[in-house]
N, C-alpha and C positions, 0 to 999 in steps of 0.2 A: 453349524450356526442355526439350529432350528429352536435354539431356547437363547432369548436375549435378555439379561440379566435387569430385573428393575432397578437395581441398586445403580450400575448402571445409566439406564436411561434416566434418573432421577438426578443423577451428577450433571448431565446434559442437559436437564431442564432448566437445573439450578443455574448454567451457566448462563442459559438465555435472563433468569432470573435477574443475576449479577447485572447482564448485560441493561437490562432496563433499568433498574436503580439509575447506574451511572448516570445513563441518559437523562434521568429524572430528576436527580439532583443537581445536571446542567439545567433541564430547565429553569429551577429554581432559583439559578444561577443568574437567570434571564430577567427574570419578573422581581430581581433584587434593584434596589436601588446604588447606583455605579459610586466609587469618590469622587469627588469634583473638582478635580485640580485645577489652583489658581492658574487666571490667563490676562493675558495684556488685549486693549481695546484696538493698540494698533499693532498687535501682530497680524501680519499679511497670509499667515499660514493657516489660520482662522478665519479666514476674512470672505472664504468665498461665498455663491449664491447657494442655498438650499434648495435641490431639487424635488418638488414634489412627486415625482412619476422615476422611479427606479426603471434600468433597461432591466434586472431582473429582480425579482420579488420573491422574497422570502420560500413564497408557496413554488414559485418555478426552482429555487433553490431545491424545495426539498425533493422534489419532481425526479429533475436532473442527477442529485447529490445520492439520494436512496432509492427510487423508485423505479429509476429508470436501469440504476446496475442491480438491484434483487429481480429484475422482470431476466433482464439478459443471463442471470446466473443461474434462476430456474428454468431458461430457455435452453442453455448449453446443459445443462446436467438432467437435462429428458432427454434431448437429442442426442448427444454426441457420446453419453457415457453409455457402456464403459469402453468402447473405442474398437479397434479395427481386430486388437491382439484378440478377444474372445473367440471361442472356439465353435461351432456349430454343436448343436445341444444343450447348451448351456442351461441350467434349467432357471424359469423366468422368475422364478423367488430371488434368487440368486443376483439376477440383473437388477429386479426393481430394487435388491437391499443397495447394491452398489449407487444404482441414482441416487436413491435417498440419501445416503451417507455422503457424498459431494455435494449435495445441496444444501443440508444441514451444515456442513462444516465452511459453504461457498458462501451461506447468509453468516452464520457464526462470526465470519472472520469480517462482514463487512460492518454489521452490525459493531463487534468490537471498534473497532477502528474509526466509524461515525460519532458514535454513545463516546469515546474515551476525548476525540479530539474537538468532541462541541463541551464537552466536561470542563476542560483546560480553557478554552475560548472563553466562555461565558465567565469563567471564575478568573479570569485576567483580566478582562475587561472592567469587571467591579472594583479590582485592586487596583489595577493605574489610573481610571478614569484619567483617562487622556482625551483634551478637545478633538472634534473633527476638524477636517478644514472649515465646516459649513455653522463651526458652532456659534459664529454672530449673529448669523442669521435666522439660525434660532430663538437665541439667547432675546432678539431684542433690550440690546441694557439699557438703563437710565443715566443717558451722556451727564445728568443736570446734577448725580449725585456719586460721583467716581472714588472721590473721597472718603466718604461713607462707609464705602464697601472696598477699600482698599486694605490689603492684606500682605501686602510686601512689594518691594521693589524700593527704587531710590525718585520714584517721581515725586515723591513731595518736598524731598529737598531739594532736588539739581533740573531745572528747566531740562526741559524736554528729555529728562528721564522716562525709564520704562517704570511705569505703576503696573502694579497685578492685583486683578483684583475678583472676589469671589462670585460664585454662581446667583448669589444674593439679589446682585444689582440687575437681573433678568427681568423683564416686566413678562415673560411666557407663561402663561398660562397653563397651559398642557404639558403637566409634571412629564409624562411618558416620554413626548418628545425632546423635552430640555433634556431629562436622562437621557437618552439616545445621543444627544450631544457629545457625551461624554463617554462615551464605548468606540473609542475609535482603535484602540491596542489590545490585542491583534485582532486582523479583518475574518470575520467570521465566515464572511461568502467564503472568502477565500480558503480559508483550514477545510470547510466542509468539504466544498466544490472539489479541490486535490484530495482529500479523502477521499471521498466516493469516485473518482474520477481515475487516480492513482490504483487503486486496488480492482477497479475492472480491468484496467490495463494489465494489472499483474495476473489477474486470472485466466483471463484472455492468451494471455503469453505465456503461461501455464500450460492450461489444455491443448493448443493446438500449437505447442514445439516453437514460439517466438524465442530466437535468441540468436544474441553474434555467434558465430560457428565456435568451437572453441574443442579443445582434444580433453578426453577424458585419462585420468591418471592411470594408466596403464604397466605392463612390465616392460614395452619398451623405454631402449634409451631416448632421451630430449636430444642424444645428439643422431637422433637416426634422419637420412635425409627425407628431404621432401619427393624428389624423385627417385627411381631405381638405378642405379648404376647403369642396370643394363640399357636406360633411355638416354645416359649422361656419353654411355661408351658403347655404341652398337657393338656385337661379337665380330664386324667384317672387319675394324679393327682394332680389335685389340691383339696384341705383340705376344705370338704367341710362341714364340720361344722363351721368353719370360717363363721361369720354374714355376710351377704349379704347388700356391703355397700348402704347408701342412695344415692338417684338421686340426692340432693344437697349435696353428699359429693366431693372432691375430687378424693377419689378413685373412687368412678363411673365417674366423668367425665374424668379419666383418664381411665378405662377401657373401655368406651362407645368411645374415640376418636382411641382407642388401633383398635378397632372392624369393624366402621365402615369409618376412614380415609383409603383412598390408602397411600400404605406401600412407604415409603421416596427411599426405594433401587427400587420400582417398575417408580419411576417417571420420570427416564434418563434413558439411555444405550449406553456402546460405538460407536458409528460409524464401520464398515467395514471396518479393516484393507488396502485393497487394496486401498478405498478413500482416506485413510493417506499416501501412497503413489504416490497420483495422486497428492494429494496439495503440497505435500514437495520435488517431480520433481523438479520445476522450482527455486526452492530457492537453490539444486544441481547446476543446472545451472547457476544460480549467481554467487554462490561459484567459479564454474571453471573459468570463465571470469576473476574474481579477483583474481585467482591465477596468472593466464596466465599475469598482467599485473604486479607481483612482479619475477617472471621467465623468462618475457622477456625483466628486467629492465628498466622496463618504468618508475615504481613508486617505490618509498618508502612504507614501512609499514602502516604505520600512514596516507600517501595519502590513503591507498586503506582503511583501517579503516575507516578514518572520510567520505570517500566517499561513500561507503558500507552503513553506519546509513544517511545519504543522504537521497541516493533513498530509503530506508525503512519508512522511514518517510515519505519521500514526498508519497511513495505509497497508505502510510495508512491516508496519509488527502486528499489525491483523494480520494480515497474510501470511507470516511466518509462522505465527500461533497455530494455524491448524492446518499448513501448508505446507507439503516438502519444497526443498529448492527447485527454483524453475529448473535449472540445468540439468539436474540428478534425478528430480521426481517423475519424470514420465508423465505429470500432469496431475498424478495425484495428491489429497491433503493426506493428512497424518491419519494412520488408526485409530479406533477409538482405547480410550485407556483400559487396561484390566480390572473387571470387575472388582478386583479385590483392591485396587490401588485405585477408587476411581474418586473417592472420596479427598485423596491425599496420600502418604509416604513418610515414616517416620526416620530419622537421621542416621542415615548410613547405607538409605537406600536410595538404589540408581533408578531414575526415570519411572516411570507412570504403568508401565506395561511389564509385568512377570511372564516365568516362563508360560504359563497355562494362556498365556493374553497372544503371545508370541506363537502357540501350538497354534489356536485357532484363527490367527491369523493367516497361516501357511494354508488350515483349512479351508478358509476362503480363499484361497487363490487357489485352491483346487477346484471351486464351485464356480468359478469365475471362470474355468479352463486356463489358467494359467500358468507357468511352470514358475518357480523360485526364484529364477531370475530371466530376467530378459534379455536378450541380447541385441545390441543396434549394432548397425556397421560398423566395424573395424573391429570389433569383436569386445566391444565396450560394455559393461554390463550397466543393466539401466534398476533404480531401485522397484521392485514389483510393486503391486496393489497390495494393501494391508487391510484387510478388512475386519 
């Protein structure tokens, strides 16, 4: 790995490249003017107070949402990588390329998954322009002229019908804000906050082994037990006149895998409580922002819901994008592509990395000290570092 391909890193750049457009063109998204869906005077759902002082603000938003998981993901991939497996010797090129490669691909993936789901937010917003709760008070309308500016409903023919009527009859002054009115689907705290929020969680439970205990697909049988026979029937009794079965019978090869399999309850074990508390932090945090944004009447229910599964999503195909599975990866993201596939792959070819991409990846896990595969207890193989 002493020669890294510009071609290469230029594919890498460009992705950050890609990455900011998107972002870019959400914001543009932002500073667009929303549609202003007609609304009724005495809808209740509309109706509430405007609060001038948000419990979080935009700027704490971004704080929390990006700033606060790219500080923690540059923090874990100084420290922690490349982990306990390396070897003594290791030479420190080797180790700095490893950091660097999980922190590039640990911003990469948050990046994407911020950038993609403020992209969607901001350009839905503009299409549904949907009131907030707080859009009357906004809006300030003019009771004196309902008529005027009445755009559907049956209130002019049937007493105390529902009139609806347009954004026109606002006496508000401050275009920004009356827009703002009207961005209530879906809640943006919300998408961001579980975005950023979501995907430290998943990296976090990444690197340091968070997960339900779970057995890895193996050559034994699923119907092998959980204990040994020998714990289920001590030897003092078992009947030992009983014929001692054949090596081609069943029962021996059932007592024979009884003896010398590792026991199915020895093959996992839970995580450390206190880790299940580090990962499920920041999805609290989520949680609060999206309360704060149905408490301070900014959104409806259903906004902060559909926004909420948003950024959950969007968290978790960042994360996949340049992440192996929590369960199987050992903590690490994906290799980087083969120089010669790094640009793209034309129809009929499998995946991103050829054999020359795949040589040098074994290479580096030679430089890494590490062997080709790993092995966890129960004799589980764990997918190595690709580098």
């Amino acid at each position: 790995m002493s020669h890294i391909s510009k071609r290469l890193v230029l594919s890498y750049v460009f992705d950050w490249v890609v990455i900011i457009l998107i972002a870019g063109v959400g914001a543009g998204f932002s500073r667009t003017s929303p549609n202003h869906r007609p609304f009724s005077l005495t809808d209740p759902d509309i109706s509430f107070p405007f609060v001038e002082k948000e419990k979080v603000s935009s700027a704490v938003l971004a704080v929390v949402g990006l700033v606060a998981p790219a500080v923690i993901i540059f923090a874990i991939s100084l420290i922690f990588v490349p982990g306990p497996t390396i070897r003594k010797g290791t030479p420190r090129t080797a180790i700095f390329k490893s950091k660097l490669w999980e922190w590039n691909t640990g911003w990469l993936g948050l990046a994407l998954a911020l950038a993609s789901v403020f992209f969607f937010t901001e350009g839905m917003k503009n299409l549904y322009g949907k009131p907030r709760p707080d859009l009357l008070s906004r809006c300030d309308p003019n009771l004196d002229a309902q008529q005027s500016h009445a755009v559907g409903g049956l209130g002019r023919n049937i007493t105390n019908g529902v009139l609806l009527v347009s954004s026109t009859i606002c006496r508000q002054k401050d275009k920004s804000k009356l827009d703002d009115g009207f961005s209530s689907f879906p809640s943006g705290h919300s998408s961001f906050s579980w975005a950023g929020m979501t995907y430290l969680t998943l990296f976090v439970c990444s690197k340091f082994a968070i997960a339900i205990p779970f057995l890895l697909p193996t050559s034994h049988s699923t119907h092998d037990p959980a204990f040994a026979s020998s714990e289920l029937n001590p030897p003092d009794i078992i009947n030992k006149d009983e014929p001692t079965p054949s090596s081609s019978s069943p029962q021996f090869r059932s007592f024979s895998s009884n003896t010398v399999r590792p026991l199915l309850r020895n093959h996992a074990a839970a995580p450390p409580t206190y880790l299940l508390v580090l990962a499920i932090f920041p999805i609290c945090v989520a949680i609060y922002i999206s309360a704060t944004r149905y408490s301070d009447f900014r959104h409806h229910g259903f906004d902060i819901i559909v926004g909420s599964l948003m950024g959950f999503l969007a968290a978790w195909a960042g994360f996949r994008w340049y992440h192996l599975p929590i369960r199987r990866g050992a903590g690490w993201s994906w290799g980087p592509r083969s120089a010669r596939r790094a640009w793209g792959v034309g129809i009929g070819v499998q995946g991103y990395v050829d054999e020359e991409g795949d040589r040098k990846s074994r290479q580096g896990d030679l430089e890494l000290g590490q062997r080709s595969g790993t092995t966890s207890r129960g004799g589980n193989d764990v997918e190595p570092r690709v580098v």
